[in-house]
C-alpha positions as CSV (number, residue, x, y, z in Angstrom):
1,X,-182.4,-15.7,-31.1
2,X,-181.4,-19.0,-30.9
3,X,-184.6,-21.3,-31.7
4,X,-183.9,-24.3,-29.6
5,X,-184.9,-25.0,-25.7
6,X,-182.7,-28.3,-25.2
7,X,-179.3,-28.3,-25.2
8,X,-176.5,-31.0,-24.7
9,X,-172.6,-30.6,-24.3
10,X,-170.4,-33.5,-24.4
11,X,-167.1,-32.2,-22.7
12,X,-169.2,-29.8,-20.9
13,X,-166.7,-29.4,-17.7
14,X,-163.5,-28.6,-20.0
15,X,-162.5,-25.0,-20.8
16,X,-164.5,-24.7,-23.7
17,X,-168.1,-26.3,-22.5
18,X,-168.1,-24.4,-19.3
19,X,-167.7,-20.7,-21.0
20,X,-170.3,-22.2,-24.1
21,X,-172.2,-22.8,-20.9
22,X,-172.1,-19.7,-18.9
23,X,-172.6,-17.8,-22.4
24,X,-176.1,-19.5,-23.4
25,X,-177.3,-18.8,-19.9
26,X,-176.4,-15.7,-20.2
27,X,-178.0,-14.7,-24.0
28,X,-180.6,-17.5,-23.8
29,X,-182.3,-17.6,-20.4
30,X,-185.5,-19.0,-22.4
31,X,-183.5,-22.5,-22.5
32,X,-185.5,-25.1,-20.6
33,X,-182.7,-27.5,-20.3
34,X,-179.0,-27.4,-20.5
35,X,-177.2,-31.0,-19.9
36,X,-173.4,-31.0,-19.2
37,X,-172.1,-34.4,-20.1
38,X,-168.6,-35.3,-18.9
39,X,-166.1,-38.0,-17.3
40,X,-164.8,-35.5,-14.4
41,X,-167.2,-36.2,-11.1
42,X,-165.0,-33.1,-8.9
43,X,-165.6,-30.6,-12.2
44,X,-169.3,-31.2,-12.6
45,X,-169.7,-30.6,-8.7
46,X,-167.6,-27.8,-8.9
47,X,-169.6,-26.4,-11.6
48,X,-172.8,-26.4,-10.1
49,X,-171.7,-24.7,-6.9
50,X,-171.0,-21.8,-9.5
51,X,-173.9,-22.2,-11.3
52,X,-176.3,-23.3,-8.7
53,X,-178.8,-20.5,-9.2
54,X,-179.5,-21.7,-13.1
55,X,-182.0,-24.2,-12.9
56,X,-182.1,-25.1,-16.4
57,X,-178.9,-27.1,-16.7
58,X,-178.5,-30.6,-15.6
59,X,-175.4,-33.1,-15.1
60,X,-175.0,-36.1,-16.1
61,X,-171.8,-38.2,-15.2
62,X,-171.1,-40.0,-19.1
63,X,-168.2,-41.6,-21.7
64,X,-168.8,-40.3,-25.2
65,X,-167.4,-44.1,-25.8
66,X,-170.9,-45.2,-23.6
67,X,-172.9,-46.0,-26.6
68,X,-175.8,-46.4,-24.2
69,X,-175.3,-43.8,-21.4
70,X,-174.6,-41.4,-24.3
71,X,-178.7,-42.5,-26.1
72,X,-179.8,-41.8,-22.5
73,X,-178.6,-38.4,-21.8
74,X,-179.7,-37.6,-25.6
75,X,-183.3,-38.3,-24.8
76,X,-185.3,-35.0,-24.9
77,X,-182.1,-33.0,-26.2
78,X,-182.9,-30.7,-29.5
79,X,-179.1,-29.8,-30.3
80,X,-175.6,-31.0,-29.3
81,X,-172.3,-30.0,-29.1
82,X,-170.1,-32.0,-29.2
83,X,-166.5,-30.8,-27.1
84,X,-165.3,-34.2,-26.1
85,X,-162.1,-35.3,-27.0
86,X,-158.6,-36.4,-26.0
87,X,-156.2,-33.6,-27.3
88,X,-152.8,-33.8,-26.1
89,X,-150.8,-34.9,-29.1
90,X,-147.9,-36.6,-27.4
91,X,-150.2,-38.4,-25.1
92,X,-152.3,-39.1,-28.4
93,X,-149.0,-40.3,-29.7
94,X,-148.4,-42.9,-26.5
95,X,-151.8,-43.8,-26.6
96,X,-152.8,-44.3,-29.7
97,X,-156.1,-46.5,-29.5
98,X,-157.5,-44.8,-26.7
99,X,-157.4,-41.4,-28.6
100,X,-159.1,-43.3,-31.8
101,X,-162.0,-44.7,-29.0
102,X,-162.6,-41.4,-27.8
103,X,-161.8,-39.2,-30.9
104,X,-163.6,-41.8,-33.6
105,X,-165.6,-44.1,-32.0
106,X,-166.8,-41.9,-29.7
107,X,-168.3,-39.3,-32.7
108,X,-170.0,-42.9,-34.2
109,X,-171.4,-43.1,-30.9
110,X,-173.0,-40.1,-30.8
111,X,-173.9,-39.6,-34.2
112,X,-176.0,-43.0,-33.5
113,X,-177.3,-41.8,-30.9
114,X,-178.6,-38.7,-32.1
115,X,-180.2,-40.2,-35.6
116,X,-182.2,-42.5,-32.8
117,X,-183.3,-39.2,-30.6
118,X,-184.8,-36.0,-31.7
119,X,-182.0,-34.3,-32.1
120,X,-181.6,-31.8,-34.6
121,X,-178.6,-29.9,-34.9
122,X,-175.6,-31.3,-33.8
123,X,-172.4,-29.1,-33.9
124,X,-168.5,-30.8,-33.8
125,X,-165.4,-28.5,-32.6
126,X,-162.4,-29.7,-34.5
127,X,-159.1,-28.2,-34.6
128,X,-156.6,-26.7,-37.2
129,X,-154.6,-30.1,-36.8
130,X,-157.4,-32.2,-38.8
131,X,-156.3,-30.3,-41.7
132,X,-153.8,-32.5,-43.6
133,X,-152.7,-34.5,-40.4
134,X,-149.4,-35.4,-39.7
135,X,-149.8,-36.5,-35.3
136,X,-152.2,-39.0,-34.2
137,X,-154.3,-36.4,-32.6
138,X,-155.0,-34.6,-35.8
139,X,-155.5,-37.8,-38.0
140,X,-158.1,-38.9,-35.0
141,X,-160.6,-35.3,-35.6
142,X,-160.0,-35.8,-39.4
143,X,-162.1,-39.2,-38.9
144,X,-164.1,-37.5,-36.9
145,X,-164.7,-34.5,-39.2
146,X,-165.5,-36.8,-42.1
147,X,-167.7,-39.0,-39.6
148,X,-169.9,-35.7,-39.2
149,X,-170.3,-34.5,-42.3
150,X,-171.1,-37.8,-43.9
151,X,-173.5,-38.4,-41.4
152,X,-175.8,-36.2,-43.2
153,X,-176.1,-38.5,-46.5
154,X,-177.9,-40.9,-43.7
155,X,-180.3,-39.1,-42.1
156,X,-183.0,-40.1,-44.2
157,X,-186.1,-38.0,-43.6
158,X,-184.9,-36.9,-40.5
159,X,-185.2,-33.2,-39.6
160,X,-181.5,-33.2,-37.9
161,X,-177.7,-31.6,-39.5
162,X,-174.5,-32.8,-38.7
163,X,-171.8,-29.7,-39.4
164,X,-168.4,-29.1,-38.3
165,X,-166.5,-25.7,-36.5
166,X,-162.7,-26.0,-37.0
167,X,-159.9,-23.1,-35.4
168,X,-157.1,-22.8,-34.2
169,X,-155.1,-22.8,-30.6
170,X,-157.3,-21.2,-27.7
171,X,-155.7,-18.6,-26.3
172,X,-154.6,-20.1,-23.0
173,X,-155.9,-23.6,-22.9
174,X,-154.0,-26.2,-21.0
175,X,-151.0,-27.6,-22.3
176,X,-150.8,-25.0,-24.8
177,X,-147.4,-22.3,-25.3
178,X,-148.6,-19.1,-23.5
179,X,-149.7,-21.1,-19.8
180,X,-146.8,-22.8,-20.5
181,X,-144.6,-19.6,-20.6
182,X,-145.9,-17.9,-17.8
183,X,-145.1,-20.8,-15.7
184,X,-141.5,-21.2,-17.1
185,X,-140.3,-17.4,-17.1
186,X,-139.6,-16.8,-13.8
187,X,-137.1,-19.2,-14.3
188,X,-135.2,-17.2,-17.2
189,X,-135.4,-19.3,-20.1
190,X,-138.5,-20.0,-22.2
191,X,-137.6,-22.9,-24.6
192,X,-138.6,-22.2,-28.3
193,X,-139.1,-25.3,-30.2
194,X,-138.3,-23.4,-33.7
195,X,-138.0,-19.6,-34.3
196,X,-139.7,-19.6,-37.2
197,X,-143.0,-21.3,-35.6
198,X,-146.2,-20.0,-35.9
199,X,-149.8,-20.9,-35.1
200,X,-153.7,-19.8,-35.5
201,X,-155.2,-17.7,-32.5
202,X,-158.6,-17.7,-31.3
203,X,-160.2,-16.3,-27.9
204,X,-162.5,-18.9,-26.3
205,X,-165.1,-16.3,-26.3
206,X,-164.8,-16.3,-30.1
207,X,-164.7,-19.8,-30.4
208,X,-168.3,-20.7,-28.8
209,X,-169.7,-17.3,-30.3
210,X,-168.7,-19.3,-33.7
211,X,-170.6,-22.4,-32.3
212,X,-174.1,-20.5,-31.8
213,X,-173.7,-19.1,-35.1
214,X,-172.9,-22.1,-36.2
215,X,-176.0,-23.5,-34.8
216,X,-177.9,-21.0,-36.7
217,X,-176.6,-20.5,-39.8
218,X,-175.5,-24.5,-40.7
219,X,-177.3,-26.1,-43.6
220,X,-175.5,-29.2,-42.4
221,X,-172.3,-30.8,-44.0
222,X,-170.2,-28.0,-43.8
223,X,-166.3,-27.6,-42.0
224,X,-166.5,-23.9,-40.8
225,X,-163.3,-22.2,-40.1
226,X,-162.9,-18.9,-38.8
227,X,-160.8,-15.3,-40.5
228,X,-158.2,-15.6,-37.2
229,X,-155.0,-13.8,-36.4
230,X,-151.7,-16.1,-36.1
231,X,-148.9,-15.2,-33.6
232,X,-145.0,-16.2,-34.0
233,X,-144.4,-18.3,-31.4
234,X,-140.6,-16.1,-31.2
235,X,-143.4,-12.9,-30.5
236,X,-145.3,-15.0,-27.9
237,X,-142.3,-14.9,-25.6
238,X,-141.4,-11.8,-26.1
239,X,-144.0,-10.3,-25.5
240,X,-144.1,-12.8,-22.0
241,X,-140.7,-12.0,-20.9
242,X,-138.8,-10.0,-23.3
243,X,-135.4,-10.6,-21.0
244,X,-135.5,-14.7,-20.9
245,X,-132.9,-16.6,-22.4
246,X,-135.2,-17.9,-25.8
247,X,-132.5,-21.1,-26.7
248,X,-134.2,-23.3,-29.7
249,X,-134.9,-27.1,-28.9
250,X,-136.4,-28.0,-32.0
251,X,-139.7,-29.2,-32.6
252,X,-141.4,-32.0,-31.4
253,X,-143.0,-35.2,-32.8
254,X,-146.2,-34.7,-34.7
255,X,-145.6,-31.1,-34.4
256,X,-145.8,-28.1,-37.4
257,X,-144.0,-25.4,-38.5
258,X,-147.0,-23.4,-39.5
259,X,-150.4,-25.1,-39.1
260,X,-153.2,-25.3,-41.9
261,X,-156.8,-25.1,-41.6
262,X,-157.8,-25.2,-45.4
263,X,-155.5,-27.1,-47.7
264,X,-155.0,-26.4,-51.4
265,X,-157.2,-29.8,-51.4
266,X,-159.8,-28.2,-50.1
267,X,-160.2,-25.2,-52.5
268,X,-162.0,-26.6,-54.7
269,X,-165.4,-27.1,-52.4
270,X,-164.7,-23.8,-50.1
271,X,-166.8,-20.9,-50.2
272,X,-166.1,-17.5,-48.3
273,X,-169.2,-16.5,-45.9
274,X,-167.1,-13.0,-44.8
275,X,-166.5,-13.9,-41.6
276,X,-165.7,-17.4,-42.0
277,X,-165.3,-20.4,-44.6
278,X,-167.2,-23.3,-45.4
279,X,-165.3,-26.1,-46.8
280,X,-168.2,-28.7,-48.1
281,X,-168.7,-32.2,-48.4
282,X,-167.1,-33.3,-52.0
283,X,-169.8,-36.1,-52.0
284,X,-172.9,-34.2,-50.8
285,X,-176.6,-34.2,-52.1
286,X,-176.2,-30.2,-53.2
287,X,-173.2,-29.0,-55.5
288,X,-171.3,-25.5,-54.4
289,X,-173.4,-23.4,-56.4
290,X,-176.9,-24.8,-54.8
291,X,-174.9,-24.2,-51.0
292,X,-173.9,-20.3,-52.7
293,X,-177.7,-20.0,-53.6
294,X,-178.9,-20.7,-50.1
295,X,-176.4,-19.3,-48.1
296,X,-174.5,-17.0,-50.0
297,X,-170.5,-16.4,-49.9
298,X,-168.3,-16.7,-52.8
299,X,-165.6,-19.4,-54.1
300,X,-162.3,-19.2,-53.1
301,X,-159.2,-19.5,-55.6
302,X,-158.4,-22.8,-57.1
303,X,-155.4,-23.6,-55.2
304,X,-156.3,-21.1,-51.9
305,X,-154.1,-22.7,-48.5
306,X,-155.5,-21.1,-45.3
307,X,-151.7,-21.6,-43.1
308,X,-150.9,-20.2,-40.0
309,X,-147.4,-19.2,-41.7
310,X,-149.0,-17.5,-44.8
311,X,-151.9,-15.5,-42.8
312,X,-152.1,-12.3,-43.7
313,X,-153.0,-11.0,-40.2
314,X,-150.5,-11.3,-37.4
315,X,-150.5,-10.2,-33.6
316,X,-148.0,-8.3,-32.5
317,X,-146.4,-8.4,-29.5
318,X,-148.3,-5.4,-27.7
319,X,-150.9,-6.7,-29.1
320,X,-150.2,-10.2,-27.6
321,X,-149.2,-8.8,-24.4
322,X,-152.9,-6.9,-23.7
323,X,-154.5,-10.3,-25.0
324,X,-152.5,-12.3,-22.5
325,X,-153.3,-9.6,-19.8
326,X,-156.9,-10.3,-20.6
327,X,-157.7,-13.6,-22.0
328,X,-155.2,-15.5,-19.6
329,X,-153.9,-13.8,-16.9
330,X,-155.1,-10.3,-15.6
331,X,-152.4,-10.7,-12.9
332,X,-149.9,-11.0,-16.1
333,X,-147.3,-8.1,-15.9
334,X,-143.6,-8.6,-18.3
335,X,-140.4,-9.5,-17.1
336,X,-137.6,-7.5,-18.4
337,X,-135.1,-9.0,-16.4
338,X,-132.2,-11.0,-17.7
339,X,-131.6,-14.5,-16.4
């Protein structure tokens, strides 16, 4: 039961806020108020033609980098989640500055914001590239991340946690490889960037069922990261269209062989909840043992890497076919043909 009747989303209208959305109205139908806060005018009216029948949720047009808009829309809200962000690394990459105003500044704003309201549970999404950064993109939710979970040495005697959920790629998300390959294969060649590529795999489903237990299960300060299956991105296309021409174009700028969510760097302050991990804050008010006695879990291994490369649990291609079939694309059928 989730114990909170306010409810805010920053980034509300992407893929991620509307099925977080569409999920809490569907477990939750005691919420009183559900507030989708984003740029997009056309998505938000779009989104209440679908959802026109729910009279809990509210819109309100906002920039997470409008420090003031953002204090408004906060007013009244118990807990936040916070799905706002720029997230294309090569247009990160371009455009450096305007990723670091929404990707930084824009998690200051908001953390300001809610330490003025009476907000008390906020919840970040952050992604598998804030673990030891090397594109602009990841390097941005790092600051963010560390934004977050500091915030919680500040809060005074507020009754409010900051805490972060970190995975990997959403299965299908715009701009990501498997959309990308179902456009390209009817043209018989899928371009691999390296064959020995490999990345984290997460439902969206999974991903905001991770938020609401995030939301009841944070003590506040923690990173969560989710026990996910990787993929090779070689298997991705074969299991798309098996008879494509697959020529190698090497990888891109900012981009990873294998991705990390848990450095060796971070083993020292990670604890294993089962289902997921909590790295936590190395300058916190509580040490790892007082976090173990609260919330249970276990230390990891001095020296424990969670990597996309390394994972011990791959998807196969069948396997990656039926997820396609129904995660992406239920129109999705394979194209053995040759070019």
């Amino acid at each position: 039961m989730l114990p909170y009747k306010s409810i805010l989303v920053t980034g509300g209208t992407g893929s991620f806020g509307q099925a977080f959305v569409r999920t809490v109205l569907d477990r939750f139908p005691h919420i009183e108020r559900l507030v989708v806060y984003s740029r997009d005018e056309l998505k938000q009216y779009e989104m209440a033609q679908k959802l026109a029948e729910h009279e809990a949720l509210r819109y309100f047009i906002g920039d997470i980098r409008d420090e003031s808009r953002l204090r408004r829309a906060l007013e009244g809200i118990e807990v936040v989640v916070h799905a706002a962000a720029l997230k294309q690394v090569a247009a990160a990459e371009y455009n450096p500055f305007e990723a670091i105003k929404t990707n930084v500044l824009g998690a200051q704003n908001l953390i300001e914001g809610c330490l003025t309201t009476d907000v008390r549970a906020v919840i970040a999404l952050s992604t598998d590239k804030a673990a030891a950064p090397i594109n602009l993109y990841g390097a941005t939710k790092l600051c963010s991340d560390k934004l977050f979970t500091a915030a919680n040495n500040i809060r005074g005697s507020r009754d409010i946690r900051f805490s972060v959920v970190r995975y990997g790629n959403v299965m299908g998300s715009r701009g990501s490889v498997i959309p990308f390959f179902l456009e390209r294969r009817h043209k018989g060649v899928l371009p691999i960037t390296d064959a020995a590529m490999t990345r984290f795999n997460i439902t969206l489903q999974d991903g905001v069922d991770m938020v609401l237990w995030a939301l009841e299960n944070a003590l506040g300060g923690e990173i969560f990261v989710p026990k996910i299956p990787s993929y090779r991105i070689v298997d991705v296309a074969q299991a798309i269209a098996p008879g494509c021409d697959m020529p190698v174009i090497g990888i891109r700028p900012g981009e990873k062989i294998h991705e990390e969510m848990i450095t060796a760097s971070d083993s020292f302050n990670t604890i294993d909840l089962g289902q997921y991990y909590a790295i936590l804050p190395s300058a916190a008010s509580f040490t790892v043992d007082d976090y173990m006695t609260r919330a249970g879990g276990s230390r990891v291994e001095p020296g424990f890497a969670y990597n996309s490369g390394s994972n011990r649990d791959f998807l196969t291609v069948e396997h990656l076919r039926t997820l396609i079939h129904d995660q992406v694309d239920a129109s999705f059928s394979v194209i053995e043909g040759t070019s």
